[in-house]
TORROBA-210148 format. One line per field, with one value per residue (C-alpha): residue number from 1; x, y, z. Coordinates in steps of 0.5 Angstrom, whole numbers. Example, Ala and Ser with C-alpha at 12.3 -4.5 7.8 and 13.67 -1.06 7.14 Angstrom:
! TORROBA-210148
num <- 1,2
c1 <- 25,27
c2 <- -9,-2
c3 <- 16,14
! end
This chain:
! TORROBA-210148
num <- 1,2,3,4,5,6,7,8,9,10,11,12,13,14,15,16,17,18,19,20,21,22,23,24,25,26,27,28,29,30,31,32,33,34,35,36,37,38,39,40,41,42,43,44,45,46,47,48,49,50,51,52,53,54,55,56,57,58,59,60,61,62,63,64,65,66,67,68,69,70,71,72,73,74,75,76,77,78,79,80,81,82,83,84,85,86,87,88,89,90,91,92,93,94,95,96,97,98,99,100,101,102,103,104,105,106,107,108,109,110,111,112,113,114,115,116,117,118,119,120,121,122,123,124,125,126,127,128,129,130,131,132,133,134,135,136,137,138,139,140,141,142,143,144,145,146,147,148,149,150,151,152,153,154,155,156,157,158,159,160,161,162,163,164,165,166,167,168,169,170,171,172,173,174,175,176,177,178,179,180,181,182,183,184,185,186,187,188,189,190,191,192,193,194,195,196,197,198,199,200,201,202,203,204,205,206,207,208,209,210,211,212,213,214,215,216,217,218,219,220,221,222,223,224,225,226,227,228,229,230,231,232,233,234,235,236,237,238,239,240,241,242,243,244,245,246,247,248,249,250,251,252,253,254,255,256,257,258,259,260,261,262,263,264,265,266,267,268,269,270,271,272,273,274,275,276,277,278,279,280,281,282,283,284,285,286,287,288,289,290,291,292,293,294,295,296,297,298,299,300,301,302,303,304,305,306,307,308,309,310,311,312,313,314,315,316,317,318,319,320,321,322,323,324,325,326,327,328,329,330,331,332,333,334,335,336,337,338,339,340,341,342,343,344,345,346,347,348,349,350,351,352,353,354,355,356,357,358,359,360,361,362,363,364,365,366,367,368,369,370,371,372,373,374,375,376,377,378,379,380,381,382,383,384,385,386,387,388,389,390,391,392,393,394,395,396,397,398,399,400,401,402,403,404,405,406,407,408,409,410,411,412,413,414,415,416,417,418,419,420,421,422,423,424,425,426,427,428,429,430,431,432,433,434,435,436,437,438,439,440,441,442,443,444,445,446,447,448,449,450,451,452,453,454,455,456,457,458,459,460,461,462,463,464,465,466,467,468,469,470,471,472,473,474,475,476,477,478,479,480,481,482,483,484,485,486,487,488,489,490,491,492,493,494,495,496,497,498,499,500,501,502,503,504,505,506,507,508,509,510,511,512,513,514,515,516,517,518,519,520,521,522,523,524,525,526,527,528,529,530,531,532,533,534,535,536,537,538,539,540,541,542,543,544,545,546,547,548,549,550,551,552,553,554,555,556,557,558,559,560,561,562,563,564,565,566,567,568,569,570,571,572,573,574,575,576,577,578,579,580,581,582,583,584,585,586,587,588,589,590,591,592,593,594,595,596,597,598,599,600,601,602,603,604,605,606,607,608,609,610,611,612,613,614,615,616,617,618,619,620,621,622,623,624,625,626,627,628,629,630,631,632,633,634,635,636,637,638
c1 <- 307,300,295,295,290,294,287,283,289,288,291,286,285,287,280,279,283,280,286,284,288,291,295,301,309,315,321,328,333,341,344,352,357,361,367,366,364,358,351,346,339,333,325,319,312,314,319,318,319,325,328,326,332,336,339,338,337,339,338,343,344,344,350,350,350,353,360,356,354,357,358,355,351,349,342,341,339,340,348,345,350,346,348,347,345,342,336,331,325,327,324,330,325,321,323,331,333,335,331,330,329,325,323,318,314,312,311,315,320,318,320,327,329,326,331,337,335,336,334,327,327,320,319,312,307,301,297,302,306,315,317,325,328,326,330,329,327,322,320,312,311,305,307,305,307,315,314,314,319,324,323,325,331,334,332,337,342,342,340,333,334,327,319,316,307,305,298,297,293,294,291,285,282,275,272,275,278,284,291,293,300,304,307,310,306,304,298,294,293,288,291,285,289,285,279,279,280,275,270,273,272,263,264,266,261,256,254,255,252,254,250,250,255,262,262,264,269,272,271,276,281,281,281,286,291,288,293,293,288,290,284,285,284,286,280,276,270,268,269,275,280,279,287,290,298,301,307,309,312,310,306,299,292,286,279,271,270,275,281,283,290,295,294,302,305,298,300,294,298,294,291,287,289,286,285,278,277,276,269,268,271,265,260,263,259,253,249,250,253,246,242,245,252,256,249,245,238,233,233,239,237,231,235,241,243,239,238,238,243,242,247,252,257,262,262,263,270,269,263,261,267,268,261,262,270,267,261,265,270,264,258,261,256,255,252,247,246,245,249,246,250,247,249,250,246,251,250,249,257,258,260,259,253,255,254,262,262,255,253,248,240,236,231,227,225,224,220,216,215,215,212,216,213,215,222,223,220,225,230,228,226,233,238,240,247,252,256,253,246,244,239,236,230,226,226,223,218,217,216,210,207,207,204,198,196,196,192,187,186,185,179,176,176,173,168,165,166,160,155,163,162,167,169,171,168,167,163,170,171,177,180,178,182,188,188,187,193,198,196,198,205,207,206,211,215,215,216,222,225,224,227,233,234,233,229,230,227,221,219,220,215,210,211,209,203,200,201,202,197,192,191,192,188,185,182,181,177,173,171,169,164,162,162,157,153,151,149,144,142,140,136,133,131,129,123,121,120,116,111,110,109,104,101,103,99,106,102,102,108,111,114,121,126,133,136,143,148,154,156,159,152,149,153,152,144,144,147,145,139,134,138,136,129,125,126,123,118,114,117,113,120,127,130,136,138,142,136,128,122,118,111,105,103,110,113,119,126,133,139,145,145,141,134,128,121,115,108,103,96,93,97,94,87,90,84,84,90,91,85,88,95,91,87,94,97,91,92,100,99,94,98,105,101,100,106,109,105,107,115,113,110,115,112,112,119,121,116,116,122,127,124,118,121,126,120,116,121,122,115,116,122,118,111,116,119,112,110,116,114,107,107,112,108,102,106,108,100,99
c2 <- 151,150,152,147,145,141,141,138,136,138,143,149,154,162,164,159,163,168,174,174,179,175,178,176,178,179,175,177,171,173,168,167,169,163,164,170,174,178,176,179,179,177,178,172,172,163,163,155,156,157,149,149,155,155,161,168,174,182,187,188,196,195,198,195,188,188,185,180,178,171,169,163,163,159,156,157,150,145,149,148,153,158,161,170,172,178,179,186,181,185,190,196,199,193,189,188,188,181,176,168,164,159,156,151,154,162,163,169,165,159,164,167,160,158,164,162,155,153,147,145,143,141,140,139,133,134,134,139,137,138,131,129,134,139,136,130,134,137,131,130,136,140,147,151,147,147,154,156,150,153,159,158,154,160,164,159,159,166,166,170,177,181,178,184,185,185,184,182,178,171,166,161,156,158,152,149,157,153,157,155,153,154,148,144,139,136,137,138,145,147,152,157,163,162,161,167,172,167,170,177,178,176,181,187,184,185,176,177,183,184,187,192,195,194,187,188,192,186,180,184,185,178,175,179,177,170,164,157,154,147,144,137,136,131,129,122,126,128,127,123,125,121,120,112,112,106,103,99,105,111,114,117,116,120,117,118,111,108,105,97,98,104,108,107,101,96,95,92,95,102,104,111,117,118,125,129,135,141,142,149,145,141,146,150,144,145,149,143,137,138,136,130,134,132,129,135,133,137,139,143,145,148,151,152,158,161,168,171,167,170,169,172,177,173,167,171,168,161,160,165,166,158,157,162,160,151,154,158,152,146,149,155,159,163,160,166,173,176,176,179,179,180,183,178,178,181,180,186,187,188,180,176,171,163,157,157,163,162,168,166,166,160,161,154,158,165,162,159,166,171,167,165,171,176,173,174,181,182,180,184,191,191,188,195,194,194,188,187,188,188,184,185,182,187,188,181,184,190,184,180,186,189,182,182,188,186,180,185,189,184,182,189,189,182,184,189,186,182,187,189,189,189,195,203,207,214,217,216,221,225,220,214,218,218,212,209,213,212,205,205,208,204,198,202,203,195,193,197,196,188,189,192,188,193,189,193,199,195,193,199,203,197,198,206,204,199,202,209,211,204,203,210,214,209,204,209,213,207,204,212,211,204,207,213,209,204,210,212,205,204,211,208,202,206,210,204,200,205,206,199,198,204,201,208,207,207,213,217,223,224,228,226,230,227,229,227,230,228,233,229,225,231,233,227,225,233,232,224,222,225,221,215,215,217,208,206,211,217,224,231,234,233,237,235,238,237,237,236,237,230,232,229,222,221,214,214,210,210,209,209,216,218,219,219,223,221,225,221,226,227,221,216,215,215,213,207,205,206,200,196,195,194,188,186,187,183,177,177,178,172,167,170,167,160,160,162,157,151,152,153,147,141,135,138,140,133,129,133,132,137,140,142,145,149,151,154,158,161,163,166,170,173,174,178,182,184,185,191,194,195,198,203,204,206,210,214,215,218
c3 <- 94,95,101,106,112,117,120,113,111,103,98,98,94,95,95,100,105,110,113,119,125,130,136,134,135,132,134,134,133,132,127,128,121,121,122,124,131,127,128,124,126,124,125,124,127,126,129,128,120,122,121,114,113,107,107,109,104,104,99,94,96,103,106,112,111,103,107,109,101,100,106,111,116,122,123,131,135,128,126,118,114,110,104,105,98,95,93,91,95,101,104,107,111,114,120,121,113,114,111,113,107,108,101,102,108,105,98,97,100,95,88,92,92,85,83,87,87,93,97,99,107,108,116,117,117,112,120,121,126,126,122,121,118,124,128,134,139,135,132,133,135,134,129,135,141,137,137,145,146,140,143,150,146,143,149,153,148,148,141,142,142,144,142,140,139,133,130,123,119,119,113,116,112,111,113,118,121,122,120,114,113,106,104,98,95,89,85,79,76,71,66,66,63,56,59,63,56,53,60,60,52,54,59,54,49,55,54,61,66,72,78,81,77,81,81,73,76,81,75,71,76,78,71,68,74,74,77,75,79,83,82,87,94,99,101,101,98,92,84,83,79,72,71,72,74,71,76,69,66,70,65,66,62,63,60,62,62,67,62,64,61,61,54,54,55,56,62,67,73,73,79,79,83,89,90,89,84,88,89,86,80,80,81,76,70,74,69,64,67,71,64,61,57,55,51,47,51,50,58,55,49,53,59,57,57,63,63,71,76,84,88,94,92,96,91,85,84,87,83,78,74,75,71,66,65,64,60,55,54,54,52,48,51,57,62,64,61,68,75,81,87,93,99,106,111,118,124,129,129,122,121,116,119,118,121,124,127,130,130,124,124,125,120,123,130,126,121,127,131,125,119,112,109,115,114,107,105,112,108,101,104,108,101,99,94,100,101,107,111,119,119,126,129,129,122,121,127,121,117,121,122,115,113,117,116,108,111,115,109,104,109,109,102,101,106,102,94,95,90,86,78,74,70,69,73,70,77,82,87,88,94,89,84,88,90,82,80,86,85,77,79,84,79,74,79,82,75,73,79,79,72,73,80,85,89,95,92,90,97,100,93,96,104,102,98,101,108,108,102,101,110,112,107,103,107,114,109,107,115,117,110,113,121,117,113,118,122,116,115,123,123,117,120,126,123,118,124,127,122,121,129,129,123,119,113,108,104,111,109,117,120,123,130,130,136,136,141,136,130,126,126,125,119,116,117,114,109,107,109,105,99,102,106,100,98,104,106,104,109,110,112,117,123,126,132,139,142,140,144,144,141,144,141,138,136,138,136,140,136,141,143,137,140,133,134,130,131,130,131,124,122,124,130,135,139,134,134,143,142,137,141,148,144,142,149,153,147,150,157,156,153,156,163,160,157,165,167,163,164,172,172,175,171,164,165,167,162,156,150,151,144,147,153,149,144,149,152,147,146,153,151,144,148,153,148,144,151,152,145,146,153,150,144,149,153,147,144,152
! end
């Protein structure tokens, strides 16, 4: 008896069906005693397997039914007899107590009829419709159509005695969500019981580990009760299997290379089996059928065994203990050293997310709004050890916006490396300090839990470091020294600007006002600028205040709502110096006219390359500027 899929019309294998709950009922059917005017009375949730009876089962201590053992009953609509029979199967609580035996469509059934060696009345189509020996009304009929017709036939017949609720779990085939139906049906089997103890033994040794730490526990469970394993499939795709019937003598040849006569009889009547290996069964022989085994290549020498697999929780048994079990059994050798399990991205109600429920996130669209990397340090930050995750969009959004501050900060950073050195500073103060060995633990705190697969742990000591400690702290430190020593350089600018321009003689010590309404400006050019002026410029002293009375022939410079005075009497003469910048002045006003007088002239506009236009409007835009300065500069001289 194997899994069947009216829909893919293949054998499937127990891990291949998905229970999932379905609203269904149970259905009480009065089967007549023969000769008798007793009925007894039976509860199915598939009323239509009912066709397929061969007899009907009590439990040996059942005290109300015990007369009826060895007695027949009566099929309702076929009038099949039925053998009542006694069996510990039966359960004396659950349901009526009678059981309907239908070996070749219910597993427990199939094993109740092996011990009683009962007949095997198969009464479905591989497609899952009623064939022959369901009867001609019901002949060709759908499975769940024969059911609302056999019902409102034992209900006519008055056979049908209640239909009560009753939602139950229901086996569906994981490809195609169709129910499956068990059915009796010839296959091929692999034996893998001794390969099996063979994997459970590499466990124990620790060949193999398994992560996290519970899925040892289910390796085991499963290996230790391990079932045969029908290994072929009925479909048009796939491995073929490497077995020739021969219609001589009937015997079977099993060969690599496709044989031209039976092994038994010489027969050149051969003809290859038709059906597929399981798909599982052929990615069991990956790791090493993928790199020239059975040949010893050196692709196989070099990498197999590997040493890290990375895969779903869900496929532990599928395709995991499949390729442990083969290697074992072709290589002698586990596959790999360590298998890491990952959970399964779900959807917001807790579902598994898959392309058939559509319930799944299209990575393409995603990608494209979020960015690849958004997605994938989404994906690790949430894949804590639980079976499933939530991955929400707005965690992919987390993602984005972690992404870019990485790329920001790395732009700072950049920015101001220009004049960096390599080495170990030995002069770092206390927050560059801090930031030096929370770096160094993050490292060792990345590293172990990379090495002991805990990678959700490692993003979540990485998002900390970079955006909490290095962005928050760090880098917000490093932009206010900027903001700072901008400010320092601007004011720098201003005083050395203004000796040149008042042709201060740079052996001249000046006097310098600050007025500055900002504390914060204040505290720092009282704290930093005499550290730095002395390199451009010689200074008798510094006041900085809220407010400064401007001296009498003063420079002044204006930096934002920084206000620099210079008192220039005693410095320079100022008499001389009012002379030369009006000289210079009278030299601008007389060329900046010219200049005007050209560009108002329409022919040189008109006629003169453009080149030359252009050039003399920017002499015009350089005269209007010196302009500005010098008539400030007299004005400051009074």
């Amino acid at each position: 008896m194997v899994n069947w899929c009216p829909n893919c019309q293949t054998a499937v294998s127990d891990l291949e069906v998905e229970p999932v709950e379905i609203d269904g009922n149970f259905y009480h059917i009065k089967y007549p005693i023969k000769d008798s005017e007793e009925s007894v009375e039976i509860a199915t949730t598939r009323p239509e397997t009912m066709l397929g009876d061969t007899a009907v089962a009590i439990h040996p201590e059942d005290t109300r039914y015990q007369h009826l053992i060895g007695k027949t009953a009566v099929l309702p609509i076929l009038g099949r007899e039925l053998p009542i029979i006694a069996d510990e199967y039966v359960d004396l609580e659950f349901g009526t107590g009678a059981l309907k035996v239908t070996p070749a469509h219910d597993p427990n059934d199939y094993e109740i009829g092996q011990r009683h060696e009962l007949e095997q009345v198969n009464i479905l189509n591989p497609d899952g419709s009623l064939n022959e020996n369901a009867g001609t009304k019901y002949q060709g009929m759908d499975r769940f159509e024969c059911r609302k017709a056999l019902v409102e036939d034992l209900r006519e017949q008055g056979h049908l005695i209640q239909i009560v609720p009753h939602p139950h779990a229901v086996g569906h085939h994981d490809r195609c969500n169709q129910i499956i139906e068990p059915y009796i049906s010839p296959q091929w089997y692999l034996n893998v019981k001794p390969l099996a103890e063979r994997s459970l033994e590499a466990a124990r040794r620790g060949d193999v580990v398994f992560l996290p730490e519970r899925e040892t526990k289910r390796f085991y469970q499963w290996m230790e009760n391990i079932e045969p394993w029908p290994i072929s499939r009925q479909r048009w795709w796939g491995h073929q299997l490497p077995i020739w019937h021969c219609d001589a003598c009937e015997g079977l040849t099993v060969a690599v290379t496709p044989p031209s006569q039976c092994a038994h009889c010489n027969s050149e009547k051969i003809r290859q089996d038709e059906e597929v290996l399981d798909t599982w069964f052929s990615s069991g022989l990956w790791p090493f059928s993928t790199m020239g085994w059975p040949d010893e290549t050196e692709a196989l020498k070099t990498f197999y065994p590997t040493s890290v697999l990375v895969t779903g929780w869900d496929i532990l048994f599928f395709w995991v203990a499949r390729m442990i079990m083969l290697g074992l059994q072709c290589m002698d050798e586990v596959p790999f050293q360590y298998v890491y399990l990952h959970a399964l991205v779900a959807d917001e109600h807790g579902q598994k997310q898959s392309k058939s429920k559509g319930n799944a996130i299209d990575p393409v669209p995603t990608i494209h709004q979020y960015g690849a990397d958004a997605f994938r340090f989404a994906l690790v930050f949430s894949a804590a050890p639980n079976p499933y995750i939530a991955l929400a969009e707005s965690q992919i959004e987390a993602g984005k916006r972690f992404a870019n501050k990485i790329w920001n900060a790395s732009r700072l950073l950049l920015m101001n490396l220009d004049d960096f050195q390599h080495g170990q500073p030995t002069d770092l103060i206390l927050c560059d300090q801090w930031i030096r060995s929370r770096f160094n633990a993050t490292v060792e705190t990345v590293t172990t839990c990379l090495e002991e697969f805990r990678f959700s742990d490692a993003a979540h000591a990485l998002y900390e470091f970079l955006w909490h400690e290095f962005c928050d702290w760090q880098l917000k430190r490093m932009r206010r020294w900027k903001k700072a020593m901008q400010t320092i350089m601007d004011v720098i600018d201003g005083i050395r600007s203004v000796r040149g321009e008042m042709n201060v003689p740079p052996s001249s010590e000046v006097e310098i006002r600050i007025q500055t309404p900002n504390p914060e400006t204040a505290e720092l050019l009282t704290k930093h600028l005499e550290e730095y002026l002395p390199a451009f410029g010689r200074f008798s002293q510094i006041s900085i205040a809220e407010h400064q009375e401007k001296p009498d022939a003063a420079a002044v410079a204006v930096i934002n709502d920084t206000v620099i005075y210079i008192p220039l009497a005693g410095i320079i003469d100022i008499e001389k110096e009012k002379d030369r910048l009006q000289k210079r002045l009278d030299k601008v006003l007389k060329e900046l006219t010219g200049t005007q007088k050209t560009l108002d002239n329409p022919k040189f506009v008109d006629r003169a390359p453009e080149a030359v236009v252009e050039q003399k409007r920017t002499r015009l835009a350089v005269l209007e500027s010196e302009q500005e300065k010098l008539v400030a500069n007299l004005e400051m001289l009074g």
